[in-house]
mmCIF file as Biopython writes it, N, C-alpha, C and O atoms, coordinates in Angstrom:
data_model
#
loop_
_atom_site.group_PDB
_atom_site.id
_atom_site.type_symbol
_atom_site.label_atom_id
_atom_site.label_alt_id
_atom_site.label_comp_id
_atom_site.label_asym_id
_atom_site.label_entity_id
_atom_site.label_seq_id
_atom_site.pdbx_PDB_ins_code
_atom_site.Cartn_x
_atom_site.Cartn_y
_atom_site.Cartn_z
_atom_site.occupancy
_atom_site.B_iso_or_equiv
_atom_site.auth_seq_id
_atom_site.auth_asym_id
_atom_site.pdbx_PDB_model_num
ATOM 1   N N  . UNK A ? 1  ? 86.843  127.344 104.372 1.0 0.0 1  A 1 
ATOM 2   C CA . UNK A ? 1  ? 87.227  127.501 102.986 1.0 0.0 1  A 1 
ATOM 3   C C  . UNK A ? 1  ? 88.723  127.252 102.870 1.0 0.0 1  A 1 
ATOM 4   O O  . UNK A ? 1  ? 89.468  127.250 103.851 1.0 0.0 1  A 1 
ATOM 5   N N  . UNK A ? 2  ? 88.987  127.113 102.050 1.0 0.0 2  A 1 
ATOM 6   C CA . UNK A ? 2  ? 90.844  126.307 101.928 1.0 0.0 2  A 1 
ATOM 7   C C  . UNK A ? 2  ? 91.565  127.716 100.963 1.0 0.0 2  A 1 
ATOM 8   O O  . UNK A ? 2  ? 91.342  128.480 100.024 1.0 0.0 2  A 1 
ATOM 9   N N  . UNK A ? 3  ? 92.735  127.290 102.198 1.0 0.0 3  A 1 
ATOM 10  C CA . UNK A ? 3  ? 93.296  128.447 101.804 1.0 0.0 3  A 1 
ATOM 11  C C  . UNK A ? 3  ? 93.439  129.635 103.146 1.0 0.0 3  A 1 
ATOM 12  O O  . UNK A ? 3  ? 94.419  130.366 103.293 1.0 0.0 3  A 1 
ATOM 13  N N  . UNK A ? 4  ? 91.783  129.608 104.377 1.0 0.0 4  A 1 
ATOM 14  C CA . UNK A ? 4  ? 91.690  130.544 104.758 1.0 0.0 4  A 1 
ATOM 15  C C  . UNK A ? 4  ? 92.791  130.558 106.393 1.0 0.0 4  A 1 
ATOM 16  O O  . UNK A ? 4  ? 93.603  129.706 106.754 1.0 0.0 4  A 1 
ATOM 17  N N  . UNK A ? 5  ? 92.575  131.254 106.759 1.0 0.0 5  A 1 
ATOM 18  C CA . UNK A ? 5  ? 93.126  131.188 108.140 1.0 0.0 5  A 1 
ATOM 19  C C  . UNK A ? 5  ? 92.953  130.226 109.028 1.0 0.0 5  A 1 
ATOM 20  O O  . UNK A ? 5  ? 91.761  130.015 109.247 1.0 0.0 5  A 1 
ATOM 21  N N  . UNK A ? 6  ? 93.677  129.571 109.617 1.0 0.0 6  A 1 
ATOM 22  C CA . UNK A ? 6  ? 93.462  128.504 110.759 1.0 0.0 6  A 1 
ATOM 23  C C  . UNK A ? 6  ? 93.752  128.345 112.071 1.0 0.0 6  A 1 
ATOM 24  O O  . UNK A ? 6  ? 94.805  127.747 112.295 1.0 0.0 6  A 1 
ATOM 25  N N  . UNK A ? 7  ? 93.076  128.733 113.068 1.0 0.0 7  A 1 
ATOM 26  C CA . UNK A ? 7  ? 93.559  129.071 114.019 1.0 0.0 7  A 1 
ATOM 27  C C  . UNK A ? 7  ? 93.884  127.754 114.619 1.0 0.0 7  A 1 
ATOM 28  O O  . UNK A ? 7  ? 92.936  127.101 115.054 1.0 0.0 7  A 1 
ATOM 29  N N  . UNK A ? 8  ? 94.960  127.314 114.699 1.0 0.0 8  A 1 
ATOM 30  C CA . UNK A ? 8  ? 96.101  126.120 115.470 1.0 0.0 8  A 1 
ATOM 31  C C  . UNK A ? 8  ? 95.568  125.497 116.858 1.0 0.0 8  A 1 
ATOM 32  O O  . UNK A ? 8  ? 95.814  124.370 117.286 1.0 0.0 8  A 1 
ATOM 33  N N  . UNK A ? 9  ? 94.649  126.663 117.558 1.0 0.0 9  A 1 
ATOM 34  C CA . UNK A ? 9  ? 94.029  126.337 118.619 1.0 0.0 9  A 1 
ATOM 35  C C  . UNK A ? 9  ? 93.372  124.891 118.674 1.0 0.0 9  A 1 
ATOM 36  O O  . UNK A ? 9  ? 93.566  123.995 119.496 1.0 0.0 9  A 1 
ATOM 37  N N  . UNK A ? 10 ? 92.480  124.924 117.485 1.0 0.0 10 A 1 
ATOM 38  C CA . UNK A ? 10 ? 91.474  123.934 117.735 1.0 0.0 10 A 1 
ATOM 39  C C  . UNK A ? 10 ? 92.092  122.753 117.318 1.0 0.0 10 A 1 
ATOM 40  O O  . UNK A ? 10 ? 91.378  121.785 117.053 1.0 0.0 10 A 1 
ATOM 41  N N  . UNK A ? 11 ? 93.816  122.646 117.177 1.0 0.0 11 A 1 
ATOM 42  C CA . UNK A ? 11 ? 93.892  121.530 116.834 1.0 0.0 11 A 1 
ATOM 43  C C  . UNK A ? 11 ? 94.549  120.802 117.776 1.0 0.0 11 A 1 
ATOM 44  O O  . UNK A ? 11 ? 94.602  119.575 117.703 1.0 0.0 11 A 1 
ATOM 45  N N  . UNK A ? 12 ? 95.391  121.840 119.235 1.0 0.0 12 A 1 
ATOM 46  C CA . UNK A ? 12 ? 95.903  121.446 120.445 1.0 0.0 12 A 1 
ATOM 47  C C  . UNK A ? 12 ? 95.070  119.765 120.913 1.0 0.0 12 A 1 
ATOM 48  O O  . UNK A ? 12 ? 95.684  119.234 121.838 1.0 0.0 12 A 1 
ATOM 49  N N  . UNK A ? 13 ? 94.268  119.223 120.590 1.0 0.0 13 A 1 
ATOM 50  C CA . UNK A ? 13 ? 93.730  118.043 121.287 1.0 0.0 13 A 1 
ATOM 51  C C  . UNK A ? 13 ? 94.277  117.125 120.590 1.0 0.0 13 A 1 
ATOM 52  O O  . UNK A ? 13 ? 94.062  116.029 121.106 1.0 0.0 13 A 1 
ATOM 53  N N  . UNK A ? 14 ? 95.018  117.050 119.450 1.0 0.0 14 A 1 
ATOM 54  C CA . UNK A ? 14 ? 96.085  116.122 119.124 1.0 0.0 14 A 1 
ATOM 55  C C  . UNK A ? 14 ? 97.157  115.970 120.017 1.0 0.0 14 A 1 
ATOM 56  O O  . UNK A ? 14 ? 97.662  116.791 120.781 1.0 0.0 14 A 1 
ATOM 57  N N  . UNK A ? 15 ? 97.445  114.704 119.787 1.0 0.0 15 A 1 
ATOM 58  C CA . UNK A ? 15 ? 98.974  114.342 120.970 1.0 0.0 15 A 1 
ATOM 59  C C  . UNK A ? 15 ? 99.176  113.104 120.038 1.0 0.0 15 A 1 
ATOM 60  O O  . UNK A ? 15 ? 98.326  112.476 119.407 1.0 0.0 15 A 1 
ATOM 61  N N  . UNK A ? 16 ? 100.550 112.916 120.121 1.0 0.0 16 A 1 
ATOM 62  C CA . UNK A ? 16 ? 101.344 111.841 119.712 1.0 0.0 16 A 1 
ATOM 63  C C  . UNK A ? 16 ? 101.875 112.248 118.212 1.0 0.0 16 A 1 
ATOM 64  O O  . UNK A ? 16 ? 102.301 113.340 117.837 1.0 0.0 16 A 1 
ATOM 65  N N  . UNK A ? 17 ? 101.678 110.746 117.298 1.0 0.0 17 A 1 
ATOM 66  C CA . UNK A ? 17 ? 101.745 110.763 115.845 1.0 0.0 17 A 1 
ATOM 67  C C  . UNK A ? 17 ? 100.654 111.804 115.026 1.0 0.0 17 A 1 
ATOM 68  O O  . UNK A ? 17 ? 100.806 112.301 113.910 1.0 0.0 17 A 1 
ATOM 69  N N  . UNK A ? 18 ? 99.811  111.917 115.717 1.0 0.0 18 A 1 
ATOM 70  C CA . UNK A ? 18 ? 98.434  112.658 115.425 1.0 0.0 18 A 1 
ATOM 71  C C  . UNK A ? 18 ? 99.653  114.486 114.928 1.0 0.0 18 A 1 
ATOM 72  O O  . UNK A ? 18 ? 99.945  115.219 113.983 1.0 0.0 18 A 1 
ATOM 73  N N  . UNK A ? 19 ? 99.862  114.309 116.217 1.0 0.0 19 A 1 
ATOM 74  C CA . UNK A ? 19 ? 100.104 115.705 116.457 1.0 0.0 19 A 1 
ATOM 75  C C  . UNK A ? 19 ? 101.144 116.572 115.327 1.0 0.0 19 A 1 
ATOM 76  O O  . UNK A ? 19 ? 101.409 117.733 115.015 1.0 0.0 19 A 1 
ATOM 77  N N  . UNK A ? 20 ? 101.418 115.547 115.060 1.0 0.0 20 A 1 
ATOM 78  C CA . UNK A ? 20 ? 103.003 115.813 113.710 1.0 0.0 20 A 1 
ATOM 79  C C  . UNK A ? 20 ? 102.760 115.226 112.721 1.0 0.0 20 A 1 
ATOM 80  O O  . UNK A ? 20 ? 103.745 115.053 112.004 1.0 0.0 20 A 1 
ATOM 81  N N  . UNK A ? 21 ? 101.781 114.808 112.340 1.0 0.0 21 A 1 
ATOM 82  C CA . UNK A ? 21 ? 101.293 113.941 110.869 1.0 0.0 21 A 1 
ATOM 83  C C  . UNK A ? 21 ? 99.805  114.232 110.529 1.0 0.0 21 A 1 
ATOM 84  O O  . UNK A ? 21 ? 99.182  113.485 109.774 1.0 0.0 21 A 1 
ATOM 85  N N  . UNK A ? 22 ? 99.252  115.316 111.091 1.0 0.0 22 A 1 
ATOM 86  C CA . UNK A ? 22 ? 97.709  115.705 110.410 1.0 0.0 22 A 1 
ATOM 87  C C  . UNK A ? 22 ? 97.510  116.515 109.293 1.0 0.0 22 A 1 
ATOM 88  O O  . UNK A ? 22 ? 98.147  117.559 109.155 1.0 0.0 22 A 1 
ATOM 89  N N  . UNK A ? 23 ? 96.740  116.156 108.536 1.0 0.0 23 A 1 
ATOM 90  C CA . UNK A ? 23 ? 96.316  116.563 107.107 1.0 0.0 23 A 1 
ATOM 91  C C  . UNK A ? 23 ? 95.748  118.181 107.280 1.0 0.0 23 A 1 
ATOM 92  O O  . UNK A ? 23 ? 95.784  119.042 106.400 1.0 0.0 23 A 1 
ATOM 93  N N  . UNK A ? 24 ? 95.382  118.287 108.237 1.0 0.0 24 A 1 
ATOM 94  C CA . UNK A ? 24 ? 94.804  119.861 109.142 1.0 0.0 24 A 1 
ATOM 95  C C  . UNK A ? 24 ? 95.793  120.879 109.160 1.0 0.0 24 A 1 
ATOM 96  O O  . UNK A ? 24 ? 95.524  121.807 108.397 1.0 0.0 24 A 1 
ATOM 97  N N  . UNK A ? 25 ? 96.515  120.959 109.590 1.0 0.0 25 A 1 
ATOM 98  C CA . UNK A ? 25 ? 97.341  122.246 109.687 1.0 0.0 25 A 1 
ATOM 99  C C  . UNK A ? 25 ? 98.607  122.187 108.637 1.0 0.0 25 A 1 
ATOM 100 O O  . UNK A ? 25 ? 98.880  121.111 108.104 1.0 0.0 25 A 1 
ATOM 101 N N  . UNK A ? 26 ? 99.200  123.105 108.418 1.0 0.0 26 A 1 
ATOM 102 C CA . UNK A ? 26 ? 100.426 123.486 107.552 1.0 0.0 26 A 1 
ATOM 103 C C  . UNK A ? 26 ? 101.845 122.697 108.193 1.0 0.0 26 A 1 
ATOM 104 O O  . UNK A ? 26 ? 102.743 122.281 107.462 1.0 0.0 26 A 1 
ATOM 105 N N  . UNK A ? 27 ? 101.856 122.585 109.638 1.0 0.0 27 A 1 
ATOM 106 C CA . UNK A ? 27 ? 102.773 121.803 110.150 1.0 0.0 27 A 1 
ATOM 107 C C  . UNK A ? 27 ? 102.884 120.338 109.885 1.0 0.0 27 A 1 
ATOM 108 O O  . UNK A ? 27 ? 103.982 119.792 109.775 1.0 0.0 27 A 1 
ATOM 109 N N  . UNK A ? 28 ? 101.707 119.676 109.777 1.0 0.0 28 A 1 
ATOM 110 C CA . UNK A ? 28 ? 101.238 118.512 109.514 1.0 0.0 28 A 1 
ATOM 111 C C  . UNK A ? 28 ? 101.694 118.338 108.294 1.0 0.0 28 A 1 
ATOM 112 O O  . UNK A ? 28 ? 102.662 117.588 108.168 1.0 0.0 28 A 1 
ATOM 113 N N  . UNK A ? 29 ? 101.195 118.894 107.262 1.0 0.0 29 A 1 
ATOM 114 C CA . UNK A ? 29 ? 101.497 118.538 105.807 1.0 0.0 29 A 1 
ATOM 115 C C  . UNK A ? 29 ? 103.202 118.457 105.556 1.0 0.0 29 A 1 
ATOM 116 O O  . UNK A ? 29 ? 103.836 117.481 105.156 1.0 0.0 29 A 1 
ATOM 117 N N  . UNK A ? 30 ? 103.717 119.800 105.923 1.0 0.0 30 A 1 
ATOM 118 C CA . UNK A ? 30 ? 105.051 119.732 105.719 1.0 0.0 30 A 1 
ATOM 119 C C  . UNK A ? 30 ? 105.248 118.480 106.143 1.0 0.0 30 A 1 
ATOM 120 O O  . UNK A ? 30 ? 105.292 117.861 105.080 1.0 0.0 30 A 1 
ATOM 121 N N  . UNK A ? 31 ? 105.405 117.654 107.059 1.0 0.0 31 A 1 
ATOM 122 C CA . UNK A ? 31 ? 105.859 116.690 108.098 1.0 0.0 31 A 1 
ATOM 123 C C  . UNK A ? 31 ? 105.475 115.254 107.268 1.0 0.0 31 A 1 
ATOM 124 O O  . UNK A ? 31 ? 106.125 114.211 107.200 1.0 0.0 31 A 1 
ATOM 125 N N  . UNK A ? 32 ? 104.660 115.476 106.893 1.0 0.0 32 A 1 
ATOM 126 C CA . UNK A ? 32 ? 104.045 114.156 105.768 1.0 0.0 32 A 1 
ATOM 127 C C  . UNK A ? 32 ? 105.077 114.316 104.047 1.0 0.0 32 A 1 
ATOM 128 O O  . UNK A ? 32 ? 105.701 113.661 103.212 1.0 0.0 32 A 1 
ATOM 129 N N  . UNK A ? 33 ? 104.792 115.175 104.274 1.0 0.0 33 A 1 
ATOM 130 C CA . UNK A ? 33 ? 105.733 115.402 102.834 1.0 0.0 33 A 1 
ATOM 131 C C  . UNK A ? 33 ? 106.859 115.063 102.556 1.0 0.0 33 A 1 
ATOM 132 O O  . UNK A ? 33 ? 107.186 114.377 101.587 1.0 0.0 33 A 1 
ATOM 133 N N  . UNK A ? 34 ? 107.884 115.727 103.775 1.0 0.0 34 A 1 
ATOM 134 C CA . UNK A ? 34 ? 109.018 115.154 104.107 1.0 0.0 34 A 1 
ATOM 135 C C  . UNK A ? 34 ? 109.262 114.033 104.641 1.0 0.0 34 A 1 
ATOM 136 O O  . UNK A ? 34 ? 110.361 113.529 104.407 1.0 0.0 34 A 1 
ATOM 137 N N  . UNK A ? 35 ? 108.486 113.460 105.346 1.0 0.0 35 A 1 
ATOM 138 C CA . UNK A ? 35 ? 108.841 111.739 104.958 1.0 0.0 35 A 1 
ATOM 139 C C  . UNK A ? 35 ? 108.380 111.468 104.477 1.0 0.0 35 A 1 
ATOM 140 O O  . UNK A ? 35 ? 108.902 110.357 104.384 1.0 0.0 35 A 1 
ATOM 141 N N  . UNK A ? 36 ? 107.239 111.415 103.564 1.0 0.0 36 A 1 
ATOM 142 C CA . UNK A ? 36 ? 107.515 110.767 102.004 1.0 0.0 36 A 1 
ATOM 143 C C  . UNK A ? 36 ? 108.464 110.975 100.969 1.0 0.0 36 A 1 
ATOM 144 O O  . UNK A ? 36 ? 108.591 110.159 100.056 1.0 0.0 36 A 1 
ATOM 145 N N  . UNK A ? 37 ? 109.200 112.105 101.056 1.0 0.0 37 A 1 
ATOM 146 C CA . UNK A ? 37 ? 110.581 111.933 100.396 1.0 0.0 37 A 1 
ATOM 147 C C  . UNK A ? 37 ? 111.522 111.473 101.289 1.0 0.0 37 A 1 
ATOM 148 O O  . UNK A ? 37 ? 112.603 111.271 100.736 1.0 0.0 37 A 1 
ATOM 149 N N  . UNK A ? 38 ? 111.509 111.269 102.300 1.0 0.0 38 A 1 
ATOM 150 C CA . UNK A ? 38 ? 112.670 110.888 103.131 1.0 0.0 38 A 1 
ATOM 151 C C  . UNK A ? 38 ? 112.729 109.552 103.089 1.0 0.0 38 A 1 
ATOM 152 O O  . UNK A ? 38 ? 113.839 109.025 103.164 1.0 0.0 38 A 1 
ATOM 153 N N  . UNK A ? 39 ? 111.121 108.455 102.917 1.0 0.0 39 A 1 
ATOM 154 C CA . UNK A ? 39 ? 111.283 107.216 102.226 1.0 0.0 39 A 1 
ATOM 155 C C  . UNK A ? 39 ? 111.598 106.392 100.992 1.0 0.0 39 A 1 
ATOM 156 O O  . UNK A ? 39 ? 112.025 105.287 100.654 1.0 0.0 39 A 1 
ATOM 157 N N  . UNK A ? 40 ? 111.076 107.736 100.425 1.0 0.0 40 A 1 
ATOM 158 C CA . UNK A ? 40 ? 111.574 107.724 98.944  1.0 0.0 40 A 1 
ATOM 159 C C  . UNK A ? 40 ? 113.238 107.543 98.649  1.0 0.0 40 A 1 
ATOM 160 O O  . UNK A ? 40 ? 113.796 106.646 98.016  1.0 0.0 40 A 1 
ATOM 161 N N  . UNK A ? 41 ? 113.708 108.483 99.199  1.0 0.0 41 A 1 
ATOM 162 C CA . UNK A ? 41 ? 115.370 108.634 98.932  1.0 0.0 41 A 1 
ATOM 163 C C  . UNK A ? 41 ? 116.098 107.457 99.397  1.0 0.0 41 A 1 
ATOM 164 O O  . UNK A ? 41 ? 117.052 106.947 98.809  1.0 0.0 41 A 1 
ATOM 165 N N  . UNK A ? 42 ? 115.185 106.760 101.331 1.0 0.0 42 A 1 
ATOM 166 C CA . UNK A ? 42 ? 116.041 105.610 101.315 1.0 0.0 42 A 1 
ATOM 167 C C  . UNK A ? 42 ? 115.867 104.482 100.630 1.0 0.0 42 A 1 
ATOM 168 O O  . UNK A ? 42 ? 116.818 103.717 100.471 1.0 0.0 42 A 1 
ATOM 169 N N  . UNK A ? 43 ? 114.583 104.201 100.104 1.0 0.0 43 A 1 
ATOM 170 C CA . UNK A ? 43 ? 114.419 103.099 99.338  1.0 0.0 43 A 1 
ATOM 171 C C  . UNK A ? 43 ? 115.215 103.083 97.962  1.0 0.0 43 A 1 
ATOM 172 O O  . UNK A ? 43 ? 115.630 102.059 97.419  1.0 0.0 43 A 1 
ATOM 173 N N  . UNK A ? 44 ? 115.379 104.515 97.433  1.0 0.0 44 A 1 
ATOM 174 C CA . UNK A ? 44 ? 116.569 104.242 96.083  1.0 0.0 44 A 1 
ATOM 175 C C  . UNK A ? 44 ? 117.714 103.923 96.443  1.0 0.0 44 A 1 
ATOM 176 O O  . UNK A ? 44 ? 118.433 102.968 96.145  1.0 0.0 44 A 1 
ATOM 177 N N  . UNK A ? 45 ? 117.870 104.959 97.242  1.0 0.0 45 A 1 
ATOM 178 C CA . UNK A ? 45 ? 119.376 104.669 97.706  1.0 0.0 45 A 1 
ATOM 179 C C  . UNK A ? 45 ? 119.918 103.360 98.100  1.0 0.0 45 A 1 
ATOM 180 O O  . UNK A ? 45 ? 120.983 102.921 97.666  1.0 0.0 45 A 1 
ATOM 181 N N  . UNK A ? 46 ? 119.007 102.633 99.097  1.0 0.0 46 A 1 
ATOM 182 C CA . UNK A ? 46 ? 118.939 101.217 99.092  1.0 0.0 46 A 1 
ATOM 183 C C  . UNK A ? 46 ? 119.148 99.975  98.104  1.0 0.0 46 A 1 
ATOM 184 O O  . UNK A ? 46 ? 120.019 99.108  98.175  1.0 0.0 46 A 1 
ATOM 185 N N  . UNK A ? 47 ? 118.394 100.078 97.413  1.0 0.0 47 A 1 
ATOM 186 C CA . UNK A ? 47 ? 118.233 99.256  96.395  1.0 0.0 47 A 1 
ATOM 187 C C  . UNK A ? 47 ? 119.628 99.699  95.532  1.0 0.0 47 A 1 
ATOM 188 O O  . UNK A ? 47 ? 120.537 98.886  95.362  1.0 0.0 47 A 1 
ATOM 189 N N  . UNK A ? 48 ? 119.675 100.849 95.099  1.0 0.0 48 A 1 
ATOM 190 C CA . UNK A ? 48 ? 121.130 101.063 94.431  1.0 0.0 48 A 1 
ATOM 191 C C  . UNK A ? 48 ? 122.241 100.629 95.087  1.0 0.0 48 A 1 
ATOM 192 O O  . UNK A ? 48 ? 122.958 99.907  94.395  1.0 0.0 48 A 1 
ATOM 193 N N  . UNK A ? 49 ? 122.595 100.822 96.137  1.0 0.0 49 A 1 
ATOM 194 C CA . UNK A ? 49 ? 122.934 100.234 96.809  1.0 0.0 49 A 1 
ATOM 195 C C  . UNK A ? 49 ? 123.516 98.596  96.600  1.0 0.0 49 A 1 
ATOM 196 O O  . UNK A ? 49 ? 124.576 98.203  96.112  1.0 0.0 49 A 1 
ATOM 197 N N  . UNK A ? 50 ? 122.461 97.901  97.129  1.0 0.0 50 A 1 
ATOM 198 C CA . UNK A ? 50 ? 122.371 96.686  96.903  1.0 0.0 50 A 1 
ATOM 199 C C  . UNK A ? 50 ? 122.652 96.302  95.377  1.0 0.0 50 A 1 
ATOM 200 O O  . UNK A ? 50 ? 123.625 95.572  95.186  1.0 0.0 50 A 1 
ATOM 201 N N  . UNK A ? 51 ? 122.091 96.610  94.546  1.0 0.0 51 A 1 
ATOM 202 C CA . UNK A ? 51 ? 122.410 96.895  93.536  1.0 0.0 51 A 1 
ATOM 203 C C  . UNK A ? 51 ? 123.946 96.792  92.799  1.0 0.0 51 A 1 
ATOM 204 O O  . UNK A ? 51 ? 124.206 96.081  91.828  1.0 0.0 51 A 1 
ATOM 205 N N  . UNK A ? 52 ? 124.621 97.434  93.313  1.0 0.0 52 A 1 
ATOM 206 C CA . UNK A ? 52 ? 125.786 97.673  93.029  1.0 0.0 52 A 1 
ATOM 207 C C  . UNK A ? 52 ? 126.813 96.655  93.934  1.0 0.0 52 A 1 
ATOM 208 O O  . UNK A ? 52 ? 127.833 96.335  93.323  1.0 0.0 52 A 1 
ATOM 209 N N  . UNK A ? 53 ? 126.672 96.102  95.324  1.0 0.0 53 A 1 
ATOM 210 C CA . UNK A ? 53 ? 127.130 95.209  95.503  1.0 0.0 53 A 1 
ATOM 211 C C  . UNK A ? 53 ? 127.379 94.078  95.187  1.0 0.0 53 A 1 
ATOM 212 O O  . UNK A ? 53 ? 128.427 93.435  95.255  1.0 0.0 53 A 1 
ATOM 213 N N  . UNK A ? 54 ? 125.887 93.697  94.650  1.0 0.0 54 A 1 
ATOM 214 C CA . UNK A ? 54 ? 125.633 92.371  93.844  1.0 0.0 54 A 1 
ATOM 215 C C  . UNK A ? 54 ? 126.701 92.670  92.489  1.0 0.0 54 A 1 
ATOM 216 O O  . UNK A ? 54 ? 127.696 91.956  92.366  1.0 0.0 54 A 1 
ATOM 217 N N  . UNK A ? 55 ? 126.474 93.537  91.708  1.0 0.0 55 A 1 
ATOM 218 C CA . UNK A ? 55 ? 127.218 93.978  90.468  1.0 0.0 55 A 1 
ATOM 219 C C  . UNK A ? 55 ? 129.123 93.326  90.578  1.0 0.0 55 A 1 
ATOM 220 O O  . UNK A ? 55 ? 129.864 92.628  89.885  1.0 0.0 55 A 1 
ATOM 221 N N  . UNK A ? 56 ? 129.202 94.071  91.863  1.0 0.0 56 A 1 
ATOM 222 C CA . UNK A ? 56 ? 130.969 94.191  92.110  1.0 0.0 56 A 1 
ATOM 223 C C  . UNK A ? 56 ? 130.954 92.501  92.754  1.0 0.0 56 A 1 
ATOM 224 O O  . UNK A ? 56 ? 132.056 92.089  93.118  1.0 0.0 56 A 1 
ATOM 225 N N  . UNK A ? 57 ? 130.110 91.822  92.856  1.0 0.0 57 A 1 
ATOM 226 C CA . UNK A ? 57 ? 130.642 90.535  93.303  1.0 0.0 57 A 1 
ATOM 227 C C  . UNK A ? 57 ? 130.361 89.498  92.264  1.0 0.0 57 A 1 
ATOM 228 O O  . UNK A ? 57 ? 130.635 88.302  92.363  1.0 0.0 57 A 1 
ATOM 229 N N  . UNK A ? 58 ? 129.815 90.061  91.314  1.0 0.0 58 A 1 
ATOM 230 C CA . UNK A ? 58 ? 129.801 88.798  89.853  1.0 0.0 58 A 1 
ATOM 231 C C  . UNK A ? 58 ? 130.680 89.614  89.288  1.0 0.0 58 A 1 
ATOM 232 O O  . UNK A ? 58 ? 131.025 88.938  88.318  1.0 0.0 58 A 1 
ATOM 233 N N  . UNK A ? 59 ? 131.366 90.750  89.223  1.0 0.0 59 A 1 
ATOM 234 C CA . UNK A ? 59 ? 132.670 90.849  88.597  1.0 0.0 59 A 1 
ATOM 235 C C  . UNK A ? 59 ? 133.458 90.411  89.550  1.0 0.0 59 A 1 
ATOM 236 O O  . UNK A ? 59 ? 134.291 89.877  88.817  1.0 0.0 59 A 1 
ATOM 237 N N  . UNK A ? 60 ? 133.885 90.202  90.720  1.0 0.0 60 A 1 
ATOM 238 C CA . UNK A ? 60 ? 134.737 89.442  91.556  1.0 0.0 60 A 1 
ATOM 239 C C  . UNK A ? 60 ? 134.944 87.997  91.081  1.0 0.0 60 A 1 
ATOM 240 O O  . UNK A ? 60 ? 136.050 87.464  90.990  1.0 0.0 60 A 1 
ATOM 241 N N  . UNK A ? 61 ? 133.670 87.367  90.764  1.0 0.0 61 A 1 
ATOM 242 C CA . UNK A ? 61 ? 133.896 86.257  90.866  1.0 0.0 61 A 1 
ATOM 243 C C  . UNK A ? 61 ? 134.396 85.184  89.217  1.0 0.0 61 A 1 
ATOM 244 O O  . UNK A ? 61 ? 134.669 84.051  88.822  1.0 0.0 61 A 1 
ATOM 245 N N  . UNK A ? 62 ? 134.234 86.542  88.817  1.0 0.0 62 A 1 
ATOM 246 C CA . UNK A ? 62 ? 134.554 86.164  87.457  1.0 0.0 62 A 1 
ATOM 247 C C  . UNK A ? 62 ? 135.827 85.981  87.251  1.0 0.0 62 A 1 
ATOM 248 O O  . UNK A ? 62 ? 136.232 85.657  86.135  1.0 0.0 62 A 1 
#
């Protein structure tokens, strides 16, 4: 039932990416979450970024 207790045990047979990115435990989710904002932030930041370079070099060239 969701929500209920989970004993972490049965999930020890993960290893690798598994082990830090499963939809199963509370560790997992956090870990997914945060890099999906952690891709999120670089892709704005990026693009703004870029963004703004392009900007300052057609006022340069003007």
């Amino acid at each position: 039932m969701a929500g209920g207790h989970v004993d972490e045990s049965q999930f020890a047979h993960y290893a690798g990416f598994k082990k830090y990115f499963n939809a199963d435990t509370t560790f997992g989710k956090r870990n997914c979450v945060v890099a999906t904002y952690a891709t999120t932030f670089f892709l704005v930041w990026f693009v703004r970024r870029r963004m703004n370079k392009n900007r300052q070099a057609a006022i340069a060239a003007k």
